[in-house]
CHARMM-style PDB file with segment names, atoms N, HN, CA, C and O in Angstrom:
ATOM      1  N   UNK     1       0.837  -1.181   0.000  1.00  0.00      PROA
ATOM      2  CA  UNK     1       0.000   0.000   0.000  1.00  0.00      PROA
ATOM      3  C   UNK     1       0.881   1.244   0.000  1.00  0.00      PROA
ATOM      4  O   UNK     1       1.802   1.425   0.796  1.00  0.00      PROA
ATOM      5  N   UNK     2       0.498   2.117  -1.007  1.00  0.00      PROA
ATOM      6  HN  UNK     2      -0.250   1.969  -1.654  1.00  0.00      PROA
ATOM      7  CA  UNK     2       1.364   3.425  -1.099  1.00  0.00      PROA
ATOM      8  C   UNK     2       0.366   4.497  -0.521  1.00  0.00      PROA
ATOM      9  O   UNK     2      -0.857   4.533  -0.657  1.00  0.00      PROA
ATOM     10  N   UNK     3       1.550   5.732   0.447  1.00  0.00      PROA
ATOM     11  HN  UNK     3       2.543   5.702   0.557  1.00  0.00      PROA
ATOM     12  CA  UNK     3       0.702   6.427   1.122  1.00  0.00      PROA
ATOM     13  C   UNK     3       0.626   7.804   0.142  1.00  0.00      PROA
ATOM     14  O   UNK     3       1.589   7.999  -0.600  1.00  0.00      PROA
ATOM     15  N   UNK     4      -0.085   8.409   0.130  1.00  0.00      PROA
ATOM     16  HN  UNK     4      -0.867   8.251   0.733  1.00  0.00      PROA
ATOM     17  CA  UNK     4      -0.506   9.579  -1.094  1.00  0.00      PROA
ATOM     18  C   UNK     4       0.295  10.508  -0.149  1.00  0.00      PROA
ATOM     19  O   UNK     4       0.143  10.487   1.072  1.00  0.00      PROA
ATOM     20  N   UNK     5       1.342  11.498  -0.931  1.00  0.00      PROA
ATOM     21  HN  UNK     5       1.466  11.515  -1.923  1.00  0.00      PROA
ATOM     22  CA  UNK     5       1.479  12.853  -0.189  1.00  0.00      PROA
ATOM     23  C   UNK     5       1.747  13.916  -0.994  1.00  0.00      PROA
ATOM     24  O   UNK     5       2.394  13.780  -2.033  1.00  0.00      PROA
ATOM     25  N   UNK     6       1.316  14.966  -0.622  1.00  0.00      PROA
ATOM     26  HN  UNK     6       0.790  15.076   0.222  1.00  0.00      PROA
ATOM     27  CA  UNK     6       1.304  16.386  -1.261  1.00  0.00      PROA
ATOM     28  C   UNK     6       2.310  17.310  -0.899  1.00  0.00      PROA
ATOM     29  O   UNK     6       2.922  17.003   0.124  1.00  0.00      PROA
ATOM     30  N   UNK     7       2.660  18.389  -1.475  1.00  0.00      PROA
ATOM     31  HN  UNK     7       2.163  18.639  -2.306  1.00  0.00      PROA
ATOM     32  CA  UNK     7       2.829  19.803  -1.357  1.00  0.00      PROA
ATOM     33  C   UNK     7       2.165  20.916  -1.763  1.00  0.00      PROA
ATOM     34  O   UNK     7       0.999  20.972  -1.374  1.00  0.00      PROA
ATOM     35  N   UNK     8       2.548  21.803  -2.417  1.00  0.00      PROA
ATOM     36  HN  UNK     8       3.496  21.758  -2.734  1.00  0.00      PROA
ATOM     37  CA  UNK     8       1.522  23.091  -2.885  1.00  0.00      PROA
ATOM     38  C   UNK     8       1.235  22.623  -4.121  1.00  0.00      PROA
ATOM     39  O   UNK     8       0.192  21.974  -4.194  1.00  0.00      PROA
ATOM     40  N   UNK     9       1.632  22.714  -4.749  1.00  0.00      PROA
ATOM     41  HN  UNK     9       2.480  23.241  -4.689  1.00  0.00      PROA
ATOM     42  CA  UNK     9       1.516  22.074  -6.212  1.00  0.00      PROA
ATOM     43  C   UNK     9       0.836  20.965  -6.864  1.00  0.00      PROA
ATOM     44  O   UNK     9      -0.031  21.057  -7.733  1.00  0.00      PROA
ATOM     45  N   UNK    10       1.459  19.604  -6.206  1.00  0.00      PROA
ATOM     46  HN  UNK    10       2.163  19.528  -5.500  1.00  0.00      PROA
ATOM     47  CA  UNK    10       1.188  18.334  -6.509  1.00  0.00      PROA
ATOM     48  C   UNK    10       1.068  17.314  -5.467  1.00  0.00      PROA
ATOM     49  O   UNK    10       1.335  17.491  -4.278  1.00  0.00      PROA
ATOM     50  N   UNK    11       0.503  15.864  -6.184  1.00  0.00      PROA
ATOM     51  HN  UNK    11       0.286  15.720  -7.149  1.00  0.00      PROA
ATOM     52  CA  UNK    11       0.478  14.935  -4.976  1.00  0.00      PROA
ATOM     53  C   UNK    11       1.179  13.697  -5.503  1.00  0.00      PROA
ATOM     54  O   UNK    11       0.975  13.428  -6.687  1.00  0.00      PROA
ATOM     55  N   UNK    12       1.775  13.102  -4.975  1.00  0.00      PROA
ATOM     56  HN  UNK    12       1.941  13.321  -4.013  1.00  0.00      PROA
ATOM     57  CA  UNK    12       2.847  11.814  -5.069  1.00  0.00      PROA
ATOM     58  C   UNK    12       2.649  11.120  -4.410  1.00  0.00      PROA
ATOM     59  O   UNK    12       1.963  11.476  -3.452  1.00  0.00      PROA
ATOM     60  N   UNK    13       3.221   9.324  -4.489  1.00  0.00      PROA
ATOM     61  HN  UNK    13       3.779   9.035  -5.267  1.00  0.00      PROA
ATOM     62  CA  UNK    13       3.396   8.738  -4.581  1.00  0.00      PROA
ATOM     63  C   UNK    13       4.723   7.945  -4.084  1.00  0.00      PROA
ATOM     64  O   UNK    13       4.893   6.915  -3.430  1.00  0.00      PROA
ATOM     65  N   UNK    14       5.671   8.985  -4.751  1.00  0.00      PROA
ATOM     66  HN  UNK    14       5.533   9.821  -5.281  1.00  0.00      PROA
ATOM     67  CA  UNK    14       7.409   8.697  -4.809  1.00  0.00      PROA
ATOM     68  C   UNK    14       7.561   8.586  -3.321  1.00  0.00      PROA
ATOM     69  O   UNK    14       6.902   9.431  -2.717  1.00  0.00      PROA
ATOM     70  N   UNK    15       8.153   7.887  -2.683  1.00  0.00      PROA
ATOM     71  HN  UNK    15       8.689   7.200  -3.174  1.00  0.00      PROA
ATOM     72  CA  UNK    15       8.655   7.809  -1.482  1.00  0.00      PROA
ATOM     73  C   UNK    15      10.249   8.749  -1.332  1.00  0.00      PROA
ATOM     74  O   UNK    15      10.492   9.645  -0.524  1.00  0.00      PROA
ATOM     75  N   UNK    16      11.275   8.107  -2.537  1.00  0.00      PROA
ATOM     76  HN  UNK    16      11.077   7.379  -3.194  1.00  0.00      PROA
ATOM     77  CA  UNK    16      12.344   8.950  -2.797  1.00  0.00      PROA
ATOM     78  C   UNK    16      12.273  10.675  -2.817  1.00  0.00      PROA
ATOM     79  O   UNK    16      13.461  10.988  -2.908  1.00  0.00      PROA
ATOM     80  N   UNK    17      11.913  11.241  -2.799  1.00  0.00      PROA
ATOM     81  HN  UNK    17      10.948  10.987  -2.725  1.00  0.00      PROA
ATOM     82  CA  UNK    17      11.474  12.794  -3.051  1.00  0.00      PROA
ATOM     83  C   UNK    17      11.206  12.984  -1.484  1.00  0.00      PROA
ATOM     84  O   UNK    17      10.480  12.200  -0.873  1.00  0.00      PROA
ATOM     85  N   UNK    18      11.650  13.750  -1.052  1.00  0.00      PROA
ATOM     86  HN  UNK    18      12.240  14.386  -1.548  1.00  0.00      PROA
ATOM     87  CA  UNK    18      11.471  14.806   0.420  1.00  0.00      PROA
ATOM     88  C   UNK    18      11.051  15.906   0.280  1.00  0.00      PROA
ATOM     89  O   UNK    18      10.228  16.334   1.089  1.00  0.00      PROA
ATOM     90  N   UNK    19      11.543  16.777  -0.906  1.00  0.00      PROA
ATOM     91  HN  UNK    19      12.212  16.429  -1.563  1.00  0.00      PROA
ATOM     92  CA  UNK    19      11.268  18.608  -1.429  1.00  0.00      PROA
ATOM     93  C   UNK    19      10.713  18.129  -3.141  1.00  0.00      PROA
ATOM     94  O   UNK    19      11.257  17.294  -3.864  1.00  0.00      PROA
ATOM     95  N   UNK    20       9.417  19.003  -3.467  1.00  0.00      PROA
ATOM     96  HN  UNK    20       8.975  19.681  -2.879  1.00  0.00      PROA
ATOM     97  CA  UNK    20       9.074  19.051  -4.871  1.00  0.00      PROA
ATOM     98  C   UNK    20      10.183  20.003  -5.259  1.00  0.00      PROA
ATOM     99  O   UNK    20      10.839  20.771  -4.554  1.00  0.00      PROA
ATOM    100  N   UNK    21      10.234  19.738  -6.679  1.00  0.00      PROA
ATOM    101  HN  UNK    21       9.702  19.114  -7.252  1.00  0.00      PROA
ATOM    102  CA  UNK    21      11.066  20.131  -7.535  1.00  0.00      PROA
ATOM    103  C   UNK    21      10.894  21.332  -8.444  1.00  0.00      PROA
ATOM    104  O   UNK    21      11.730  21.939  -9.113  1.00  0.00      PROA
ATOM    105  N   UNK    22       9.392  21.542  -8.268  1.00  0.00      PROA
ATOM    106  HN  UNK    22       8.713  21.048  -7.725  1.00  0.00      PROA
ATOM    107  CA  UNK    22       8.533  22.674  -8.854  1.00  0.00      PROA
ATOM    108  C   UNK    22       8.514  24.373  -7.375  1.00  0.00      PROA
ATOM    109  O   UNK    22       8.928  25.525  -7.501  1.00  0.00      PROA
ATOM    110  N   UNK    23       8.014  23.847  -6.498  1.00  0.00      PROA
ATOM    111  HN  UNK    23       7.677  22.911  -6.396  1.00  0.00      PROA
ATOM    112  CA  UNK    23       7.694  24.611  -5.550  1.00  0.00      PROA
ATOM    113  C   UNK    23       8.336  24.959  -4.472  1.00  0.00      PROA
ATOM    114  O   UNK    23       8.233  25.969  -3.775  1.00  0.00      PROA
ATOM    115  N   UNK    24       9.326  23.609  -4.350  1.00  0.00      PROA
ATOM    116  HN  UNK    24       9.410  22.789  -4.916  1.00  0.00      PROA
ATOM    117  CA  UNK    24      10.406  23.591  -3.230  1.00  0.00      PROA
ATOM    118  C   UNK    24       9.857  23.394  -2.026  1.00  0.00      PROA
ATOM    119  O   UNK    24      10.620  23.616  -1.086  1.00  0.00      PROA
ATOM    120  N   UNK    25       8.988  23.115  -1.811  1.00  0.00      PROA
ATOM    121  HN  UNK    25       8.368  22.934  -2.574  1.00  0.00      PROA
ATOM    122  CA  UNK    25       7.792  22.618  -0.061  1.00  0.00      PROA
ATOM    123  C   UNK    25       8.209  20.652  -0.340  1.00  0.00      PROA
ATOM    124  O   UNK    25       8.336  19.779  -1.198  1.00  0.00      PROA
ATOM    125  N   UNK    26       8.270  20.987   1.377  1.00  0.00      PROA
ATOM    126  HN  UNK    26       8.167  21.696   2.074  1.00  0.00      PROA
ATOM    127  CA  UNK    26       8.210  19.355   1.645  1.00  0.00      PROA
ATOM    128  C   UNK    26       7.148  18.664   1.338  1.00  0.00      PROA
ATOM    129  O   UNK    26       6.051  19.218   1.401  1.00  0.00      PROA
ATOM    130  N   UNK    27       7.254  17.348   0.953  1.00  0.00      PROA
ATOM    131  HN  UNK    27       8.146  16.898   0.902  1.00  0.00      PROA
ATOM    132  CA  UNK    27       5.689  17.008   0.926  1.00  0.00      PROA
ATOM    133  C   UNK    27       5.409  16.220   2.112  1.00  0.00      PROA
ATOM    134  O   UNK    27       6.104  15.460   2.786  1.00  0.00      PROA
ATOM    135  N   UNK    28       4.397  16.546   2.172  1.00  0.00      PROA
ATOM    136  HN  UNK    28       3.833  17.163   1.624  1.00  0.00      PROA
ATOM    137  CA  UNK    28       4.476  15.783   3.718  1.00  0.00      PROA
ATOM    138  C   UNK    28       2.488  14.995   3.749  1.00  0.00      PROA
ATOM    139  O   UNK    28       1.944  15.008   2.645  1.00  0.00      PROA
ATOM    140  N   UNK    29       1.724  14.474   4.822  1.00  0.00      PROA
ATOM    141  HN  UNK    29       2.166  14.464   5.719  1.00  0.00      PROA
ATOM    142  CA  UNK    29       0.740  13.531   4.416  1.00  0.00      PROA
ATOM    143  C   UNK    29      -0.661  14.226   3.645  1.00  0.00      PROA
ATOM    144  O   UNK    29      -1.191  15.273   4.016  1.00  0.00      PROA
ATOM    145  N   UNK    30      -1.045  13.507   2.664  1.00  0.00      PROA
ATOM    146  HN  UNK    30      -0.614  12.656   2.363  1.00  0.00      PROA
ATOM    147  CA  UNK    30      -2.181  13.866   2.299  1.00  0.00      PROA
ATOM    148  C   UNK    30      -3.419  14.229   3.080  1.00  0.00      PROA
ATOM    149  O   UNK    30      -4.195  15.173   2.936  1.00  0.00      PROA
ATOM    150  N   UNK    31      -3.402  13.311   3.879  1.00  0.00      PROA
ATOM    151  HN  UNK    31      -2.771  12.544   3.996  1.00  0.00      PROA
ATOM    152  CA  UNK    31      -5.079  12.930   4.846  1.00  0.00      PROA
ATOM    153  C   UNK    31      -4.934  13.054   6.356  1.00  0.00      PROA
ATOM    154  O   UNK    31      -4.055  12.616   7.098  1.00  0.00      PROA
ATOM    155  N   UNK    32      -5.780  13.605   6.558  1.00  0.00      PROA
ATOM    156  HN  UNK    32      -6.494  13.961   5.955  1.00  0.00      PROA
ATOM    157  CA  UNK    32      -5.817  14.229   7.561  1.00  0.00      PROA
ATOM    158  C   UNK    32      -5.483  13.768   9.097  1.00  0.00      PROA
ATOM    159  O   UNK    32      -4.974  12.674   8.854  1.00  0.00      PROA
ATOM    160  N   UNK    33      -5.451  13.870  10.217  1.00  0.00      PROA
ATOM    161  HN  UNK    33      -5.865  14.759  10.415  1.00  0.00      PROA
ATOM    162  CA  UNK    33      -5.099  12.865  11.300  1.00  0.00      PROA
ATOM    163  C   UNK    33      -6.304  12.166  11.931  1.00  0.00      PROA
ATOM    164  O   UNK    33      -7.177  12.856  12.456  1.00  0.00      PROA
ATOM    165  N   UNK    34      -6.381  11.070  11.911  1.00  0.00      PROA
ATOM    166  HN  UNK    34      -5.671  10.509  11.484  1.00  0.00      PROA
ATOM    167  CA  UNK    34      -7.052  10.351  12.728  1.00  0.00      PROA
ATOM    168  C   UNK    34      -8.078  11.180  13.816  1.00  0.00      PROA
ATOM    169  O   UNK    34      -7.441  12.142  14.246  1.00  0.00      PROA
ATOM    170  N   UNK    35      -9.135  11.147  14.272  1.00  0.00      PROA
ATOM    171  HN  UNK    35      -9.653  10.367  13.923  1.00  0.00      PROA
ATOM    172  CA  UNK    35      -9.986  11.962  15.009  1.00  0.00      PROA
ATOM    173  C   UNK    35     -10.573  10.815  15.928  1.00  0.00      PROA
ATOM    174  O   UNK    35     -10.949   9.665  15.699  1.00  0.00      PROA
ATOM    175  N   UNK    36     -10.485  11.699  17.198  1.00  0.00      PROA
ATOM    176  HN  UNK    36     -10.180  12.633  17.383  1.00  0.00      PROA
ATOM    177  CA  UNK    36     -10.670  10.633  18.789  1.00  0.00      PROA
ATOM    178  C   UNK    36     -11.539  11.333  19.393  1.00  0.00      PROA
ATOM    179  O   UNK    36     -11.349  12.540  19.246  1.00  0.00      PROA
ATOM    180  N   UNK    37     -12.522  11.026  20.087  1.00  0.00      PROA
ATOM    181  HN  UNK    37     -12.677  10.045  20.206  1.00  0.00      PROA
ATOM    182  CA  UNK    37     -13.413  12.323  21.287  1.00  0.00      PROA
ATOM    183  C   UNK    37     -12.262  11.451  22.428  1.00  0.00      PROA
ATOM    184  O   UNK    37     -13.255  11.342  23.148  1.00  0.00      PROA
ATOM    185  N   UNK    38     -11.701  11.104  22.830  1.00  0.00      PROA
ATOM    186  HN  UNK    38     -10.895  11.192  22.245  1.00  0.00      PROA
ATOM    187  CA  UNK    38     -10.705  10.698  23.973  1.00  0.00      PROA
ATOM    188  C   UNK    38      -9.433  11.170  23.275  1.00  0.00      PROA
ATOM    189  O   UNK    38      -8.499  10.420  22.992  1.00  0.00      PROA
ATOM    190  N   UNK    39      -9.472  12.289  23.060  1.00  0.00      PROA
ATOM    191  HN  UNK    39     -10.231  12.898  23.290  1.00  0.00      PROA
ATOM    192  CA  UNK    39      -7.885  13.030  22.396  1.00  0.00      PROA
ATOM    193  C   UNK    39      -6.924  12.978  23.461  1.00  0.00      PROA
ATOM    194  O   UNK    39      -7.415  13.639  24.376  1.00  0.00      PROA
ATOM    195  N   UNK    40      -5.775  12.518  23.818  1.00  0.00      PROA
ATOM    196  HN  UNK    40      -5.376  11.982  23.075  1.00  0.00      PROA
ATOM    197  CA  UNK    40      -4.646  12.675  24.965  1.00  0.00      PROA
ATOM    198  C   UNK    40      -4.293  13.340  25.075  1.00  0.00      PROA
ATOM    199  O   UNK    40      -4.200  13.918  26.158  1.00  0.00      PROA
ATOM    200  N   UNK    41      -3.598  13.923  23.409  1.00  0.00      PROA
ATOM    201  HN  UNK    41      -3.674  13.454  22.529  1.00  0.00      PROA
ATOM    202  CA  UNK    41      -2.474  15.639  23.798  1.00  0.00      PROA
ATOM    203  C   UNK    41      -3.500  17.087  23.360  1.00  0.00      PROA
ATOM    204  O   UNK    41      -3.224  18.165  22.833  1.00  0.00      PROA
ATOM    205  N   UNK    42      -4.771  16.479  23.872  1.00  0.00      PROA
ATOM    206  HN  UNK    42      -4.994  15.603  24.300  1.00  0.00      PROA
ATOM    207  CA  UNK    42      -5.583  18.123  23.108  1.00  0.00      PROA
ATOM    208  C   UNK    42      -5.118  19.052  24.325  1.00  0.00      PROA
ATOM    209  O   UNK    42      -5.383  20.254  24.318  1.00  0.00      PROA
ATOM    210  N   UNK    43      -4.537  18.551  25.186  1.00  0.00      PROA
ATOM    211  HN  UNK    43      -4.322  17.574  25.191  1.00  0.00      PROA
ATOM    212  CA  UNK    43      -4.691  19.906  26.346  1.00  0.00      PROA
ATOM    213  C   UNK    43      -3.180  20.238  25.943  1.00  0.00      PROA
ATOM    214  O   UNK    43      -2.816  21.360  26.294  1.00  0.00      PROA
ATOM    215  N   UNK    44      -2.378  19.575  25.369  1.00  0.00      PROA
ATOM    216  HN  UNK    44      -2.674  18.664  25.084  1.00  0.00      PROA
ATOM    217  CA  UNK    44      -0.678  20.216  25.284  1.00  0.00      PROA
ATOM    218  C   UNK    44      -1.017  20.678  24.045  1.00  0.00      PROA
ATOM    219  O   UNK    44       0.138  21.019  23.789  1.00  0.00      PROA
ATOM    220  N   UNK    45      -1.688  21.018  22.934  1.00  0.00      PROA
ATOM    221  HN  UNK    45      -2.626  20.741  23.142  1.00  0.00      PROA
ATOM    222  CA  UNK    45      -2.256  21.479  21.720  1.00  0.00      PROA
ATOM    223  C   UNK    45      -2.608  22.525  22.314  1.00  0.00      PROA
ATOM    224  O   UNK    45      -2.010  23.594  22.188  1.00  0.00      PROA
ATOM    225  N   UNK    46      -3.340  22.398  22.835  1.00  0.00      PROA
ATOM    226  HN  UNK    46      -3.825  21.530  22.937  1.00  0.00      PROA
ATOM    227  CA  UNK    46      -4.102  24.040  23.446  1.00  0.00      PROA
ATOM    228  C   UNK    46      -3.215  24.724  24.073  1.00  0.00      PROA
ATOM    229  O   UNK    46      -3.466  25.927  24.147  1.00  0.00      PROA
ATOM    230  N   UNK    47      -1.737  24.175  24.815  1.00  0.00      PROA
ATOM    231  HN  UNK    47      -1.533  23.198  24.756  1.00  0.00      PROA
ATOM    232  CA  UNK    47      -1.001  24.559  25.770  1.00  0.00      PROA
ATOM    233  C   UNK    47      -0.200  25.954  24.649  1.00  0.00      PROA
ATOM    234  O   UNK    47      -0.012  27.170  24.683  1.00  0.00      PROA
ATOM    235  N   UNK    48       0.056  24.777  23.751  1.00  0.00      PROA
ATOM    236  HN  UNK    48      -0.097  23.790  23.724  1.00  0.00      PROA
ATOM    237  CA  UNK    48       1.471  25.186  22.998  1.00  0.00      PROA
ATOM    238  C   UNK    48       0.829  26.614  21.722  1.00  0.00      PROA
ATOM    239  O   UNK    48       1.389  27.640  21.335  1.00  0.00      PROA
ATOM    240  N   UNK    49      -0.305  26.125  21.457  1.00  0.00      PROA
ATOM    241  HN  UNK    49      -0.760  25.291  21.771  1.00  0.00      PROA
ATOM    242  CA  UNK    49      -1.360  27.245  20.909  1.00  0.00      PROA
ATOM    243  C   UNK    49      -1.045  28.531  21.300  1.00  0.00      PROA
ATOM    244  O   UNK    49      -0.609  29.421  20.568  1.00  0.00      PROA
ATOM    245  N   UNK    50      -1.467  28.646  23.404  1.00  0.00      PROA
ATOM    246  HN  UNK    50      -1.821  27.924  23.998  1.00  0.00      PROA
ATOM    247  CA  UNK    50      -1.333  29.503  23.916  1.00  0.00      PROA
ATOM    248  C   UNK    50       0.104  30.653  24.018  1.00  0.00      PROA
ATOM    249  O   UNK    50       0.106  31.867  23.814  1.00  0.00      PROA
ATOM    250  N   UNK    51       1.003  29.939  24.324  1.00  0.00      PROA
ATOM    251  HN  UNK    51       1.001  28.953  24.490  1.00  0.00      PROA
ATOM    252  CA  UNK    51       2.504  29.851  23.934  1.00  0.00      PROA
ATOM    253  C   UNK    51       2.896  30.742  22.813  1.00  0.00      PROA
ATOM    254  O   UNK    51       3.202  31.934  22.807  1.00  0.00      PROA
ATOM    255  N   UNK    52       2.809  29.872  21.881  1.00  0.00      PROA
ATOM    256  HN  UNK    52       2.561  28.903  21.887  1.00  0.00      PROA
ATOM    257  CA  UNK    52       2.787  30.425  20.158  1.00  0.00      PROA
ATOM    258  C   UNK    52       2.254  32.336  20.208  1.00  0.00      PROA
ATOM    259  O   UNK    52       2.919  33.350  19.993  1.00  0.00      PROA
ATOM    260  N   UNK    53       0.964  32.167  20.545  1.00  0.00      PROA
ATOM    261  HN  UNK    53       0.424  31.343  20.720  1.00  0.00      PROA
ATOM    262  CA  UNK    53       0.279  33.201  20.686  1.00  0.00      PROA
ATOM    263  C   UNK    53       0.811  34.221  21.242  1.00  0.00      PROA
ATOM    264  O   UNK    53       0.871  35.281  20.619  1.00  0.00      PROA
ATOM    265  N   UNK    54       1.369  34.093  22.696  1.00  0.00      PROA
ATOM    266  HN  UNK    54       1.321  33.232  23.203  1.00  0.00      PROA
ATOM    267  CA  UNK    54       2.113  34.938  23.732  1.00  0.00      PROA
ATOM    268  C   UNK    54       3.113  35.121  22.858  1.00  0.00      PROA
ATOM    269  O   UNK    54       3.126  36.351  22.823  1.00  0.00      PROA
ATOM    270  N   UNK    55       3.992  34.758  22.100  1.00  0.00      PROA
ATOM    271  HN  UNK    55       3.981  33.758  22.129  1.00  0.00      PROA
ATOM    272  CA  UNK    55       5.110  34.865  21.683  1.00  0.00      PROA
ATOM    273  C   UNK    55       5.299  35.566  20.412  1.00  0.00      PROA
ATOM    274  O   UNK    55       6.381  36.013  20.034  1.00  0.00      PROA
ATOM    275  N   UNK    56       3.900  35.660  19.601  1.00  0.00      PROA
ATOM    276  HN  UNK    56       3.020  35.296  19.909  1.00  0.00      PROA
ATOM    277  CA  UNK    56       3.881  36.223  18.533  1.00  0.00      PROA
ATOM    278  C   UNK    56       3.330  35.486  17.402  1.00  0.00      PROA
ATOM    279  O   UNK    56       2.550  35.811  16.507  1.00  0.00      PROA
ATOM    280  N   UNK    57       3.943  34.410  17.682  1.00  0.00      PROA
ATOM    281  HN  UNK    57       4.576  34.146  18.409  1.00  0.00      PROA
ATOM    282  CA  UNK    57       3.720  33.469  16.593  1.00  0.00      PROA
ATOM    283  C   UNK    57       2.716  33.146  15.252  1.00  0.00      PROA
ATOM    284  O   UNK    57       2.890  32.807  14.082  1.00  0.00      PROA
ATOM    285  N   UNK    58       1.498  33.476  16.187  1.00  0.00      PROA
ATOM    286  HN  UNK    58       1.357  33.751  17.138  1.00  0.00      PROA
ATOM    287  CA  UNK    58       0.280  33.161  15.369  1.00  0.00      PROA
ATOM    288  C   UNK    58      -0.581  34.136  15.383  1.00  0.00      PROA
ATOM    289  OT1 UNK    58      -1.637  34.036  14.759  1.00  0.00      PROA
TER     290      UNK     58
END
């Protein structure tokens, strides 16, 4: 089974390839993450959110 992955541009296949060659972005997973109502790290998500925020980040 091959896992589908994208960048800005396009979506692949190639496992060999790390950076597209067109756009220069990593490709990294197509589909989205798995979804839990018993999430473990939603409170360090929210932590690091907060963080980010204080700091400028976002």
């Amino acid at each position: 089974m091959h896992l589908l992955r994208k960048c800005k541009c396009r979506y692949t296949i190639d496992l060999s390839k790390e950076i597209c060659e067109k756009c220069g972005e990593r490709f990294r997973s197509a589909y989205p993450p798995k979804f839990s109502p018993h999430d473990k790290y939603a409170g360090y998500r929210r932590k690091m959110k907060e963080l980010a925020k204080q700091r400028g980040l976002l």
